[in-house]
C-alpha positions as a printed Julia matrix, in Angstrom:
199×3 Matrix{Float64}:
 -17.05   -7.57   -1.39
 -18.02   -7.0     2.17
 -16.54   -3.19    1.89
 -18.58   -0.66    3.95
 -17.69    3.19    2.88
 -19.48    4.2     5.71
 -17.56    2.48    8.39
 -13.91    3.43    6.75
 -14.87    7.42    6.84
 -16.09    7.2    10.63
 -12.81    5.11   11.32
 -10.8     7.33    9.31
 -12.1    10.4    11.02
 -11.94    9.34   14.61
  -8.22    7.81   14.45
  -6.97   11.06   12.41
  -6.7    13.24   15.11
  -5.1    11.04   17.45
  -3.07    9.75   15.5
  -1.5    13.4    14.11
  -0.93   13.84   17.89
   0.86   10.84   19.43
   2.68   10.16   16.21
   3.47   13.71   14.68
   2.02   12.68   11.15
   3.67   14.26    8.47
   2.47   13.66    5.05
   4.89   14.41    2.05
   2.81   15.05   -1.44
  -0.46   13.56   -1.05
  -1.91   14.85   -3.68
   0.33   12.89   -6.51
  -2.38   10.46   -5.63
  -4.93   11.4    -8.26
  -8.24   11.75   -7.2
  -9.8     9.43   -9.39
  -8.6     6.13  -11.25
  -6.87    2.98  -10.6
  -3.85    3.11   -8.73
  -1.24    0.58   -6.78
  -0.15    1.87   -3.89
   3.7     0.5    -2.79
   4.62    1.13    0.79
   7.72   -0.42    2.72
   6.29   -1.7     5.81
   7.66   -0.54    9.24
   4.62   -0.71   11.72
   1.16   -2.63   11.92
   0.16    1.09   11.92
   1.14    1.82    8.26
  -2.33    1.22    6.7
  -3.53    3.55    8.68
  -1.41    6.01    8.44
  -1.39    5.75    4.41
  -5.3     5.81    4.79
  -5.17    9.04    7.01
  -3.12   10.85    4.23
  -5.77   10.32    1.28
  -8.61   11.58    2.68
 -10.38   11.32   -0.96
  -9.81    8.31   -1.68
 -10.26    4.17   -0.11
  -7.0     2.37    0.11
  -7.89   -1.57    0.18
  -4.95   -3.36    1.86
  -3.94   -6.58    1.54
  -3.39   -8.38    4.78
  -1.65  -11.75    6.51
  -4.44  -14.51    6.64
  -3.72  -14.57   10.23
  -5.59  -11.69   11.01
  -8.62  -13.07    9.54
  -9.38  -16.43   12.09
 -11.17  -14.17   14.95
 -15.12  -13.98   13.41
 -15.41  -10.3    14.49
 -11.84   -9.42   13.32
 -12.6   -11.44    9.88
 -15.63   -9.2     9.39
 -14.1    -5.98   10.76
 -11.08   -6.48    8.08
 -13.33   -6.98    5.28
 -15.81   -4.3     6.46
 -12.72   -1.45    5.91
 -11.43   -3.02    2.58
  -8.79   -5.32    3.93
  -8.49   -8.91    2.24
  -6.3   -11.97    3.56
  -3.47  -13.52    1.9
  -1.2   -16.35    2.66
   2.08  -15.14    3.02
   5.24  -17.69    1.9
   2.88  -19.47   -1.03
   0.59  -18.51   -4.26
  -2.61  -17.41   -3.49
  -4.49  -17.15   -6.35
  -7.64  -15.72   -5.31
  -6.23  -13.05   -3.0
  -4.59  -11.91   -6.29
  -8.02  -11.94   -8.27
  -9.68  -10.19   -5.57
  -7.02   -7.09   -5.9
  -7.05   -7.32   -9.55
 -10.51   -6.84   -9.01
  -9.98   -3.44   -7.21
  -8.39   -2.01   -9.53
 -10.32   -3.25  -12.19
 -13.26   -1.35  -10.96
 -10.97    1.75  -10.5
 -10.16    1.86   -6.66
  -6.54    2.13   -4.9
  -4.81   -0.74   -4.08
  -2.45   -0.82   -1.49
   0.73   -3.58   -0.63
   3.69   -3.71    1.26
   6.21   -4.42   -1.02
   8.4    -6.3     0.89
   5.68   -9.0     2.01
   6.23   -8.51    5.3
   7.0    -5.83    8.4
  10.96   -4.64    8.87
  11.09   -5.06   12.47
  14.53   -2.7    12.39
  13.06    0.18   10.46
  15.65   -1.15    7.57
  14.7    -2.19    3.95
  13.84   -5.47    2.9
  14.28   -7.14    0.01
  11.15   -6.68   -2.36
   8.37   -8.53   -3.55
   6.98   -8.69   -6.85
   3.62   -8.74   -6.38
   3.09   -4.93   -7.09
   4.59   -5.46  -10.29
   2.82   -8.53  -11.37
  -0.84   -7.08  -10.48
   0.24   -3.44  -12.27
   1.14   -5.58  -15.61
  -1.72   -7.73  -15.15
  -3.89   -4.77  -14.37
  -2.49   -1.72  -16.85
  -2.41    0.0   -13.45
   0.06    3.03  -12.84
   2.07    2.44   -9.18
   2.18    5.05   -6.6
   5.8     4.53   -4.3
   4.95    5.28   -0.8
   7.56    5.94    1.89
   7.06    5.66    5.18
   9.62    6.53    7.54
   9.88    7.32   11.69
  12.2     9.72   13.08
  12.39    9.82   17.03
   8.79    9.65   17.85
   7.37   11.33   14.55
   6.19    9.19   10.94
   6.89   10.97    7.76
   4.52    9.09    4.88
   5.48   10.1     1.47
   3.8     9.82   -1.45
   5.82    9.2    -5.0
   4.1    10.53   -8.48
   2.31    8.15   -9.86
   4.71    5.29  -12.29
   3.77    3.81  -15.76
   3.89    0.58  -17.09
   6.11    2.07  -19.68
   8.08    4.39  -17.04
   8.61    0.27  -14.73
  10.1    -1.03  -18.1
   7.17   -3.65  -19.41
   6.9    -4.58  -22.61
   5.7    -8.29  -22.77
   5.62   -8.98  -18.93
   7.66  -12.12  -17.4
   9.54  -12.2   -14.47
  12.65  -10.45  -16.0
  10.31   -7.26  -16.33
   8.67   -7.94  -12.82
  11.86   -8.09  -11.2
  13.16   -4.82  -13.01
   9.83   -2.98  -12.42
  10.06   -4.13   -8.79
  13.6    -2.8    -8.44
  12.85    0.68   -9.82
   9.44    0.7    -7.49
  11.59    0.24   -4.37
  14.8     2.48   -5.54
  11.67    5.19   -5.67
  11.16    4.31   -2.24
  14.26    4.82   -1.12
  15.13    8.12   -2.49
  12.31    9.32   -0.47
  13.68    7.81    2.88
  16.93    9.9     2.39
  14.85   12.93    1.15
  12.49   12.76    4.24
  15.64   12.14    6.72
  17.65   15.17    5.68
């Protein structure tokens, strides 16, 4: 992997500040992401600037995003992506190696993060999940962490869920009955935090 530490701390600590002030950053229980281990991170996706924000709120840790291929065609933008942790996949068909890369991550005992509804709500509403997260956390033996992020007025409130079990998503011999059922809980996790963090 072309991942460069370095260059994700500098980033991370120039954007914090700015970002805390235009957007009003307000992070709900970072710290149920543990400081050390494997973890999947599942966000719904409202903005481009979720991975940043998400990244902002774990100061101790490396989130390593998955991205749309498209992102990836520019040479500086292809290096730049893989130089924070970022790798491309092709959104609306398998992509096997995209899936072995993040496998990977989590393999070596890094944080993982996807959007689990593929793709960016352009109204703010949910979409109907993925099952990606559930598929690599089966594959993986990898706990899921159900992030929230949410904008009110100008502000973003980012929650972060305790971390979830295989045996807490319902697996037992995988398939996509148990995908679907571990996706499901993953996202109704989600939600309860949208109506917490809008009270």
């Amino acid at each position: 992997m072309n991942f460069k530490p370095r260059l994700y701390s500098f980033l991370r600590g120039i954007v914090t500040p700015i970002f805390k002030l235009i957007f009003g950053l307000k992070f709900v229980n970072p710290h149920n992401l543990p400081r050390e281990g494997a973890y999947i991170i599942a966000s719904n996706h409202i903005s481009g600037i979720d991975p940043i924000i998400i990244a902002i709120g774990q100061k101790h840790r490396y989130i390593h995003f998955m991205a749309k291929a498209e992102l990836f065609k520019n040479k500086f933008l292809n290096w730049f992506f893989l130089s924070i942790g970022c790798f491309p996949v092709s959104r609306g068909k398998s992509d096997v190696s995209s899936v072995k890369h993040f496998e990977k991550v989590v393999e070596d005992g890094d944080v993982m993060g996807i959007f689990i509804e593929g793709t960016r709500s352009k109204t703010g509403e949910f979409l109907k999940p993925k099952n990606g997260a559930a598929l690599i956390s089966y594959d993986t033996k990898t706990p899921v962490v159900p992030v929230c992020i949410t904008k009110i007025g100008s502000k973003r409130v980012c929650h972060f869920g305790e971390a979830v079990s295989l045996e807490e998503l319902g697996f037992e011999n995988g398939g996509a009955r148990e995908y679907r059922e571990a996706t499901r809980r993953i996202m109704e996790e989600i939600k309860k935090f949208r109506e917490q963090d809008i009270l």
